[in-house]
N, C-alpha and C positions, 0 to 999 in steps of 0.2 A: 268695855274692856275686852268683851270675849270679840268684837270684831278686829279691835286691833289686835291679839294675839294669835288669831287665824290668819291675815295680813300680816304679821310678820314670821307665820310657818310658811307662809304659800311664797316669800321671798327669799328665805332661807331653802325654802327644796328648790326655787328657780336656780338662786344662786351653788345652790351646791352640783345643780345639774349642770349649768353653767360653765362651773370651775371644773367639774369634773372632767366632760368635754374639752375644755381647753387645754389640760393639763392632760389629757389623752392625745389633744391635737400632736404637742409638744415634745410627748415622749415618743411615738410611734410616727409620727411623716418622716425623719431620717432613716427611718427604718423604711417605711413603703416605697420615700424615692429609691434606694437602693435598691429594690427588690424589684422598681419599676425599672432602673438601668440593667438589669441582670435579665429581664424578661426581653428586652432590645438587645443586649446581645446574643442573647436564644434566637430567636429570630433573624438576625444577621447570620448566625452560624447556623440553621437552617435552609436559607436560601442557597448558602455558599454549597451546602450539603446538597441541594435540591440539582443546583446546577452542577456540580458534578457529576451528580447521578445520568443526568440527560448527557451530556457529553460523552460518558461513560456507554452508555444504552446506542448512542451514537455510532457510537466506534464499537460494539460487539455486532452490530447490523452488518457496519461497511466490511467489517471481517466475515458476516457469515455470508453474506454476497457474494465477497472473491473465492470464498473457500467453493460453497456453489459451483461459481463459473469455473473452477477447476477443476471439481467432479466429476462435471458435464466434457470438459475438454480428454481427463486420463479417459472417463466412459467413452468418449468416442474414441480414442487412440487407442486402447483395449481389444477392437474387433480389428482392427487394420496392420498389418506386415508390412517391414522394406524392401522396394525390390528394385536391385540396381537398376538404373535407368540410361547411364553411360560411364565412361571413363577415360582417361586419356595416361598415357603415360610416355616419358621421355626426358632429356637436356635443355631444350631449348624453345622460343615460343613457339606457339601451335593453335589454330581454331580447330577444332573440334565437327565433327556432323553434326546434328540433328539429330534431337533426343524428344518423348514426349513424357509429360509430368500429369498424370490421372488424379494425383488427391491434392490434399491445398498445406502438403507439406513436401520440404526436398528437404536433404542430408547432403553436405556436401563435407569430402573429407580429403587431406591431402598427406602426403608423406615428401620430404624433401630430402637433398644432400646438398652440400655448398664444397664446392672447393674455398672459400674465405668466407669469415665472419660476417661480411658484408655480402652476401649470396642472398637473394631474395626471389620467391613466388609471389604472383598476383592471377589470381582466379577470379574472372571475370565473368556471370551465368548472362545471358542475355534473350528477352524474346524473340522468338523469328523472327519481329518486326523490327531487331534491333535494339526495343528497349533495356535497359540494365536493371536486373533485377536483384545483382547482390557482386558486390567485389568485396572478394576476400584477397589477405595473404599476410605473408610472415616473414620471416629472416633468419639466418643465423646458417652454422654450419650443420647442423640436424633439426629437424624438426618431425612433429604431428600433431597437426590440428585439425580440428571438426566446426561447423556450426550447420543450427536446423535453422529453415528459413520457413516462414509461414503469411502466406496470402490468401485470403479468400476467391482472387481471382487469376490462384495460379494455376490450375492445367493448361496444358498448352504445349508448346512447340518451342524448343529453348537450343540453346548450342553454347559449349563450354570454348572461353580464349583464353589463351593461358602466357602470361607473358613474364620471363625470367631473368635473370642477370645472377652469374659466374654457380650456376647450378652443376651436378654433375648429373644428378638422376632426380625424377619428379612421379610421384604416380596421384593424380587429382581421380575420385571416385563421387558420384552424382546416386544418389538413393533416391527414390520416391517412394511416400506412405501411403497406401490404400487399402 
């Protein structure tokens, strides 16, 4: 008698570990898949997170570069002055002499008058050898405009051509930086 009584505790604690077990399976995996979906979208909004950051780190570089490259460009325009280099002034078209350009920036600046709306300048810079190195120009009954031009291989030997239509007065000025 006493072995079957010890035989049916040793079935009763299987069984109750058993039931225990399974009735823990049943009450908690709704809960852990949930918690397993929750820990997947952690990780999705981690990545997402991961990748922004590097895109981000991305583009504070390419900005600290350009800002660089600018530094270095005001640092070197810092020690250097403009010094006219030519000018031309008049009504009508005109080439210009012979001008020399020592740094690897020009100014070119014009002033006009129109007897009509439709009155235009065209400033044409060219190397001695001909080639065109910047055509500017404008319209209208008054004007003043400017642009800087910049080449690494521009000193040299240049000559202003200046071609108009129903101008009354024109005065084109050439600056050089060095």
């Amino acid at each position: 008698m006493e072995k079957k009584l010890i035989a049916l505790i040793f079935i009763a604690v299987l069984g109750g570990l058993g039931g225990g077990y399974g009735l823990g399976y049943v009450i908690y995996q709704p809960q852990i898949q949930n918690l397993q979906g929750d820990l997947g979208n952690l990780n999705d909004r981690l990545d997402t997170l991961n990748s922004t950051l590097t895109n981000t780190q991305s583009s504070v570089t390419s900005l600290q570069s350009q800002q660089d490259s600018m530094n270095s460009t005001i640092g070197i325009m810092e020690n250097r002055t403009w010094h006219e280099a030519s000018s031309l002034k008049g009504s009508s078209d005109v080439i210009g002499g012979n001008f020399q350009i020592k740094g690897k920036w020009m100014r070119i600046r014009w002033y006009m008058a129109g007897s009509t709306s439709s009155a235009w300048i065209q400033i044409i810079i060219r190397h001695s050898n001909g080639t065109i190195y910047a055509e500017r120009g404008s319209s209208g009954i008054y004007g003043s405009y400017a642009c800087d031009i910049a080449y690494s291989n521009l000193p040299g030997e240049y000559y202003i051509e200046v071609k108009t239509y129903s101008l009354t007065d024109y005065l084109v000025v050439v600056w050089d930086y060095y």
